[in-house]
C-alpha positions as a Markdown table, in Angstrom:
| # | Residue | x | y | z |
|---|---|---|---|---|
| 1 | Unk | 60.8 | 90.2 | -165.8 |
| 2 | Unk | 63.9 | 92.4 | -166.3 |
| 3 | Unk | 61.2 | 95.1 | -165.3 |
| 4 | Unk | 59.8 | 93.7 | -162.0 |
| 5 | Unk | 63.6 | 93.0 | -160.7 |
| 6 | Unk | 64.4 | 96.4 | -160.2 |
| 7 | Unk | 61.4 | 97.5 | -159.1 |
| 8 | Unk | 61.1 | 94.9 | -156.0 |
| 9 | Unk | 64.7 | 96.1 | -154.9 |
| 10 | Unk | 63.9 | 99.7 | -154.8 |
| 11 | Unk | 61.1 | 98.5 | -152.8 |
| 12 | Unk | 62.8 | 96.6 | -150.2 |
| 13 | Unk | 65.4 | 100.0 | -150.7 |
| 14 | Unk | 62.8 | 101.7 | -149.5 |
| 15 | Unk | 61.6 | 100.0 | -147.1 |
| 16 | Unk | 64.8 | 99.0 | -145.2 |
| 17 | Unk | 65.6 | 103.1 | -144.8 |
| 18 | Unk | 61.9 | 103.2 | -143.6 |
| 19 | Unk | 62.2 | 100.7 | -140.8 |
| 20 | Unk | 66.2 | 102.6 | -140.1 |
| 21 | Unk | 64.2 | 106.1 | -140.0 |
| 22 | Unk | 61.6 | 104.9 | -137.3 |
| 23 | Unk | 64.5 | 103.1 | -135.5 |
| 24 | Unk | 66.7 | 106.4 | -135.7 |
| 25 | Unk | 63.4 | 108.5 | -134.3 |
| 26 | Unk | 62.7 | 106.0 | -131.5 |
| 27 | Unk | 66.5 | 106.6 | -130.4 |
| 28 | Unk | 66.2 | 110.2 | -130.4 |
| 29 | Unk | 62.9 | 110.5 | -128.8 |
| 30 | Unk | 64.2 | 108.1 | -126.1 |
| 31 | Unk | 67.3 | 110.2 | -126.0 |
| 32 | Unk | 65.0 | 113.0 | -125.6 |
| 33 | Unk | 63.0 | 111.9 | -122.8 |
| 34 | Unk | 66.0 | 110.2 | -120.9 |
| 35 | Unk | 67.5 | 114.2 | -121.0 |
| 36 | Unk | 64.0 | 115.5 | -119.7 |
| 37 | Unk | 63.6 | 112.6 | -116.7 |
| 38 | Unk | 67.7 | 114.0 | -115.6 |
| 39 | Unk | 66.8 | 117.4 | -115.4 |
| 40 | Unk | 63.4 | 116.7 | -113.5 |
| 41 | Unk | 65.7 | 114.5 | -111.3 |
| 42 | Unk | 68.5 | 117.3 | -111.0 |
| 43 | Unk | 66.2 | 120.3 | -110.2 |
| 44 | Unk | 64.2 | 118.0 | -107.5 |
| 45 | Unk | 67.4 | 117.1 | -106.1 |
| 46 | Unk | 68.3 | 121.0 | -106.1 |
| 47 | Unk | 65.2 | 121.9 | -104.8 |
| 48 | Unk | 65.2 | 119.4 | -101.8 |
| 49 | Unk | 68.3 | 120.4 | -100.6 |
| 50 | Unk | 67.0 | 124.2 | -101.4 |
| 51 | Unk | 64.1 | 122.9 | -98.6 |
| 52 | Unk | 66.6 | 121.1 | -96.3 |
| 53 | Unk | 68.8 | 124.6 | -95.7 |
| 54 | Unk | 65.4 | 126.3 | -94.9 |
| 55 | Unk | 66.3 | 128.6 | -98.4 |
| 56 | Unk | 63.1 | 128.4 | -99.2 |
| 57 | Unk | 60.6 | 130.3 | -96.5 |
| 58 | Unk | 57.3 | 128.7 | -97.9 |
| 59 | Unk | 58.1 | 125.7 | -96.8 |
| 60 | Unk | 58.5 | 126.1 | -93.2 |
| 61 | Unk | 55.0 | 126.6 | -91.8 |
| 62 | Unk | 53.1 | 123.5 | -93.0 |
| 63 | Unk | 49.0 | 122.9 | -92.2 |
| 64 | Unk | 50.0 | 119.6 | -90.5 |
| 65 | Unk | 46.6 | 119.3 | -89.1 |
| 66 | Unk | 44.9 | 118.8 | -92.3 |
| 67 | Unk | 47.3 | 116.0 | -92.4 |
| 68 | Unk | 45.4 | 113.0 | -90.5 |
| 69 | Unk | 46.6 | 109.5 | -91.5 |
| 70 | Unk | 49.4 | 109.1 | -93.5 |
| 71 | Unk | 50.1 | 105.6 | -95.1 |
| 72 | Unk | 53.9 | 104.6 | -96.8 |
| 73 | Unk | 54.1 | 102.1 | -99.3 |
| 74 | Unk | 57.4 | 100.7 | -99.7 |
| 75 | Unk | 58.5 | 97.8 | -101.8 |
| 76 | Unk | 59.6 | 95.0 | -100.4 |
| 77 | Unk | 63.0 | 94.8 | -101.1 |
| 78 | Unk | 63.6 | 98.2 | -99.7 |
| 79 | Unk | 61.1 | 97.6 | -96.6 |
| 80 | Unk | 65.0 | 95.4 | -95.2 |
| 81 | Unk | 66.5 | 98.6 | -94.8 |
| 82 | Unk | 64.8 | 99.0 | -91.3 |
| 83 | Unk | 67.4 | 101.9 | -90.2 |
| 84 | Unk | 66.1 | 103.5 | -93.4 |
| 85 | Unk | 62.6 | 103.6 | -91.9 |
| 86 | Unk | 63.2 | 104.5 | -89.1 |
| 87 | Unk | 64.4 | 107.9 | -89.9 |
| 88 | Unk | 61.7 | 108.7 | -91.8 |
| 89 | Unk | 59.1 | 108.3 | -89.1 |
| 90 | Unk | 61.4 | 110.0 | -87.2 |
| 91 | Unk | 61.3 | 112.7 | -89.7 |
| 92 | Unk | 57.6 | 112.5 | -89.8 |
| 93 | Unk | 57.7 | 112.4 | -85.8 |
| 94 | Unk | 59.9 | 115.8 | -85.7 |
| 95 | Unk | 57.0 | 117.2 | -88.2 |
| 96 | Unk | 54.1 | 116.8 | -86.7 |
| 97 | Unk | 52.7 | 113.5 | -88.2 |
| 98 | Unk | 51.4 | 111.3 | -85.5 |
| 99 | Unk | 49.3 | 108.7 | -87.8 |
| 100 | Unk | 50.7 | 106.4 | -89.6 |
| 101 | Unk | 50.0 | 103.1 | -91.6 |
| 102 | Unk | 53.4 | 101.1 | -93.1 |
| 103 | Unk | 52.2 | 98.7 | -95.8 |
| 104 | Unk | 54.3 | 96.4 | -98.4 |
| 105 | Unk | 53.4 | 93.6 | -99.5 |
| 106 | Unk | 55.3 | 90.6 | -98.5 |
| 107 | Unk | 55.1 | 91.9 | -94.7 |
| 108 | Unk | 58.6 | 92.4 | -94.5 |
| 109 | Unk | 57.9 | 95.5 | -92.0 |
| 110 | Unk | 55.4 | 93.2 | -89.8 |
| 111 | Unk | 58.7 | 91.4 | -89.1 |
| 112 | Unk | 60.5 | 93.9 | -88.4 |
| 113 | Unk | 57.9 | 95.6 | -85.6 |
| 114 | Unk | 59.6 | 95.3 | -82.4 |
| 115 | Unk | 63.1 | 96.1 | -84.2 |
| 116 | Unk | 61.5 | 100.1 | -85.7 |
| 117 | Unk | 59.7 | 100.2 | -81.8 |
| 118 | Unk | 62.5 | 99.5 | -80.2 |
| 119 | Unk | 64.5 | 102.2 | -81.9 |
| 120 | Unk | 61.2 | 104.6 | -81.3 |
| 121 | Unk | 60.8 | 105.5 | -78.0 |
| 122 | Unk | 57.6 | 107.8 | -78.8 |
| 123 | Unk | 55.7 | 105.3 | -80.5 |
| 124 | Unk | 52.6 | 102.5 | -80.1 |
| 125 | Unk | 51.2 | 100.3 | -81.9 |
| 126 | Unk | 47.5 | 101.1 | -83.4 |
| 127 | Unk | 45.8 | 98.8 | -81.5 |
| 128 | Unk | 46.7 | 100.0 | -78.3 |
| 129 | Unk | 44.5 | 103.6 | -79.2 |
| 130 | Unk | 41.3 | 103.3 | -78.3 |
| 131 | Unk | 39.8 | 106.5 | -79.5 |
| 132 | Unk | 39.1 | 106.9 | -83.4 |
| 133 | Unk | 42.7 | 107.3 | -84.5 |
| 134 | Unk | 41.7 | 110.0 | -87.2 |
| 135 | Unk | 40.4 | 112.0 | -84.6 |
| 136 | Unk | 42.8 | 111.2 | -82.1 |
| 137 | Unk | 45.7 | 114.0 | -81.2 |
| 138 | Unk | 48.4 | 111.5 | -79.3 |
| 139 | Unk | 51.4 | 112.7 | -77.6 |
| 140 | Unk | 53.3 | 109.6 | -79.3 |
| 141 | Unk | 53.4 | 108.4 | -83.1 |
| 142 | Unk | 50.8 | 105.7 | -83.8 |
| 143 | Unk | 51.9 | 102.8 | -86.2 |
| 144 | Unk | 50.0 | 100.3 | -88.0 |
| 145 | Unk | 51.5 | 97.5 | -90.4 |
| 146 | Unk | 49.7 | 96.0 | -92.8 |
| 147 | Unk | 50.7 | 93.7 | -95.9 |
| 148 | Unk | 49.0 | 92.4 | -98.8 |
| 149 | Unk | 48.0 | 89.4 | -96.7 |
| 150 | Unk | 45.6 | 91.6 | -94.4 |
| 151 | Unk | 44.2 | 92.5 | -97.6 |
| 152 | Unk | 43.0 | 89.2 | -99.0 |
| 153 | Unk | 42.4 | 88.0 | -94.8 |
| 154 | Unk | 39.7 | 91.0 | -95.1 |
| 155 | Unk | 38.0 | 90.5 | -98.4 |
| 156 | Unk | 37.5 | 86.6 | -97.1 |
| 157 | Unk | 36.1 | 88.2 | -93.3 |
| 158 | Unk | 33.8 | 90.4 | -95.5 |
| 159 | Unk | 32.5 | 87.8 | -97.9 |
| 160 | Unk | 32.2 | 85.3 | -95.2 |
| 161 | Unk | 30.3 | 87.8 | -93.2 |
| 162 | Unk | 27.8 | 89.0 | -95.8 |
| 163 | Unk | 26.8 | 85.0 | -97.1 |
| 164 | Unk | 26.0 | 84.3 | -93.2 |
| 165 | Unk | 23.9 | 87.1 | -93.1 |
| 166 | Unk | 22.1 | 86.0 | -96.0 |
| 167 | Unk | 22.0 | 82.5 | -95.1 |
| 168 | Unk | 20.4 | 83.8 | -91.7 |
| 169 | Unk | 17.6 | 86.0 | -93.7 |
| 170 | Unk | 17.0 | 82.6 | -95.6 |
| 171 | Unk | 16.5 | 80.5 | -92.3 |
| 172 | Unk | 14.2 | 83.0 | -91.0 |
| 173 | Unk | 11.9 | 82.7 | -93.8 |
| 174 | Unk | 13.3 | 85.7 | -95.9 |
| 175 | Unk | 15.0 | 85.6 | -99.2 |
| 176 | Unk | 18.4 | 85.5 | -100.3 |
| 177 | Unk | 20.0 | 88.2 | -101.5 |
| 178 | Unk | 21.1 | 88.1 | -104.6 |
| 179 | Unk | 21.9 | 91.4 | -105.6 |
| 180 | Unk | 25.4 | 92.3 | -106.5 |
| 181 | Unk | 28.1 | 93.4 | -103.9 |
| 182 | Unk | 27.8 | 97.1 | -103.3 |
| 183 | Unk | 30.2 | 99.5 | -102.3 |
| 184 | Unk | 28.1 | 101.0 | -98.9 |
| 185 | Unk | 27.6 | 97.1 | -98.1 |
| 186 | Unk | 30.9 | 95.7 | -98.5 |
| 187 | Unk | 32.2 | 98.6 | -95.9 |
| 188 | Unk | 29.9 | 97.9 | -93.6 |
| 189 | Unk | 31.0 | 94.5 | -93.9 |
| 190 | Unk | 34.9 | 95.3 | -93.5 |
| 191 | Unk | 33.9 | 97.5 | -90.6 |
| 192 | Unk | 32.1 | 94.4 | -88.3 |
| 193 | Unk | 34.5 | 92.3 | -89.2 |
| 194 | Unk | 37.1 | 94.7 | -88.1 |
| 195 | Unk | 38.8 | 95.0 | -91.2 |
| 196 | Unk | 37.8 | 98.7 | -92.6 |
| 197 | Unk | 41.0 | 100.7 | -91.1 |
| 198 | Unk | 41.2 | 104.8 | -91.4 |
| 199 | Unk | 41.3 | 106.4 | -94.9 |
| 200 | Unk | 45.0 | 107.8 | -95.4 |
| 201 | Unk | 44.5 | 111.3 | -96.7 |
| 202 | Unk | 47.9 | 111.0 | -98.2 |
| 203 | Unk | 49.5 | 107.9 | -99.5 |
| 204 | Unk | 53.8 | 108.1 | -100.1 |
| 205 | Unk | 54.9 | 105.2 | -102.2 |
| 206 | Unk | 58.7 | 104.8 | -101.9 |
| 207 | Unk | 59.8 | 102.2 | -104.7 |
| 208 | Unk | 60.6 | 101.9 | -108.7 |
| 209 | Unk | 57.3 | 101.6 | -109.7 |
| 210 | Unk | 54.3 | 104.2 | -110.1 |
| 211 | Unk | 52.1 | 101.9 | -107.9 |
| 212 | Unk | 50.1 | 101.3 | -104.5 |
| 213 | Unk | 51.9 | 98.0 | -104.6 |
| 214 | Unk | 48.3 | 96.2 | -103.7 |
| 215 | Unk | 47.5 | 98.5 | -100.4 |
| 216 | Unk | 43.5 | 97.7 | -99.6 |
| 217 | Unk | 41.9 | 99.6 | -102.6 |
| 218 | Unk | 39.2 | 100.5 | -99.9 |
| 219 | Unk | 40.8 | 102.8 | -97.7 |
| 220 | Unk | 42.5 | 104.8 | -100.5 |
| 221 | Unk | 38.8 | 106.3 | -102.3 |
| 222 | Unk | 40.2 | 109.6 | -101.7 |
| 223 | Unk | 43.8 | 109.6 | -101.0 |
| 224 | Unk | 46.0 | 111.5 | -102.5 |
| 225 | Unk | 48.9 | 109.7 | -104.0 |
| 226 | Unk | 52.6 | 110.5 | -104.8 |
| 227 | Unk | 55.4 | 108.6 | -106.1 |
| 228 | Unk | 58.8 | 109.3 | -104.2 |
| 229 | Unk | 61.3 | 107.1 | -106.0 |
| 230 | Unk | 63.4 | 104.4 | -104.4 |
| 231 | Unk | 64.5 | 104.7 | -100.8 |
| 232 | Unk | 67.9 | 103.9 | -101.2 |
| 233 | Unk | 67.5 | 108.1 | -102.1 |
| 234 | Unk | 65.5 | 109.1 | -99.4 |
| 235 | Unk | 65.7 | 113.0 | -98.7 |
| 236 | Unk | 64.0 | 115.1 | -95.9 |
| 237 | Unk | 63.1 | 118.0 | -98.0 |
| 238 | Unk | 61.3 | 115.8 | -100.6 |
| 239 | Unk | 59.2 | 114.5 | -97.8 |
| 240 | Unk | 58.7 | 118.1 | -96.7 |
| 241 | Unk | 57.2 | 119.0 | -100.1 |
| 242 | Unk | 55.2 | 116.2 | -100.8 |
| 243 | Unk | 53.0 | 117.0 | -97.5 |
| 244 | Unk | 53.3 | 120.3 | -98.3 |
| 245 | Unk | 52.1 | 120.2 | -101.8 |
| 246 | Unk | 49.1 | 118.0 | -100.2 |
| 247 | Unk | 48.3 | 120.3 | -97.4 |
| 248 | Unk | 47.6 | 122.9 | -100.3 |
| 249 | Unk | 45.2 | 120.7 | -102.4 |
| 250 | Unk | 41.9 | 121.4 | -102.9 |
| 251 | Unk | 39.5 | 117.9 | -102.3 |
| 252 | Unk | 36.0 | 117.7 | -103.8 |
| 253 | Unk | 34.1 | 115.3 | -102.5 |
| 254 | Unk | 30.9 | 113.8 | -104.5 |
| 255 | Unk | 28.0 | 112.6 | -103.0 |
């Protein structure tokens, strides 16, 4: 007995500096990474403002054309800073970009439509463009909202839409489908029901978290997707290099 006392303490000894050492190396790791994230932060700060003074001569001729459709995500509590908006698609307006699609998800920016038109003069609404926007080369900016509402709305069009199809192959003496939803028919069924929408070929999420934020998960199969922080810190020449860094990737598209 007088053997086993001493023996369980140095155990628990041991194990209490244990459980300190992991907590210690946690800290510093943390410590660490926190130090990496502020000079990430400082040199993109540095290097946007670098971009902004037209210092840096790469950055002023930019393929805009391979630029099509260009969707912004922005999280809902930041989507009530409409001047905020606003000069971003003016920015994108002084650039070059004509197309684009505003999404978050409570439809904050739906609300706010006639408020961001009536501050852009040069703008319209997509469903006043007739011709396939993608291929379409306006004189003003084209603007579509969407929300995560549109999203769910389409999924129930589509669904609804393929069952009455079957239900009308049944009727007619053919036989039910039963096959699992594919992807080629579930567009064709967004795109009858009017629900497909152009493919953005870049996607800008402004907000905390590394997310689309719930934008239709069809129309980003090959859209290039970059976080750009909250938009309480928006900056021109970040926006600058994320459609520059796009207009130099290289897509390869399976078959």
């Amino acid at each position: 007995m007088d053997l086993k006392y001493p023996a369980r303490k140095l155990s628990r000894s041991v194990l209490t500096m244990g459980n300190v050492g992991l907590q210690l190396l946690w800290y510093f790791l943390h410590i660490l990474l926190s130090i990496w994230h502020s000079i990430l932060a400082i040199r993109c700060f540095i290097e946007s403002c670098f971009i902004t003074c037209g210092v840096l001569e790469k950055y002023k001729s930019l393929n805009i054309a391979k630029l099509r459709y260009l969707a912004i995500v922005i999280e809902s509590e930041d989507a009530h800073q409409t001047s905020k908006v606003v000069k971003l698609l003016q920015w994108l307006d002084s650039i070059g970009v004509k197309n684009v699609c505003l999404y978050d998800m409570n439809g904050v920016l739906k609300k706010s439509k006639e408020a961001i038109f009536g501050k852009l003069k040069n703008a319209k609404p997509i469903e006043e463009v007739n011709e396939a926007v993608t291929l379409h080369v306006p004189e003003h900016m084209t603007l579509e909202f969407v929300s995560y509402a549109d999203g769910k709305e389409a999924m129930v069009k589509a669904a609804n839409f393929i069952f009455v199809e079957n239900l009308k192959r049944q009727n007619f003496g053919g036989e039910i489908d039963g096959q699992v939803i594919s992807e080629p028919l579930l567009n064709e069924a967004l795109k009858v029901v009017g629900c497909k929408g152009p493919e953005p070929d870049l996607l800008l999420v402004y907000g905390p978290v590394r997310s689309h934020l719930g934008f239709p998960a069809w129309r980003i199969r090959y859209t290039e997707i970059v976080h750009m922080g909250s938009l309480n810190f928006l900056r021109y020449g970040s926006l600058i290099k994320a459609i520059y860094d796009f207009t130099k990737v290289h897509q390869n598209y399976g078959t």
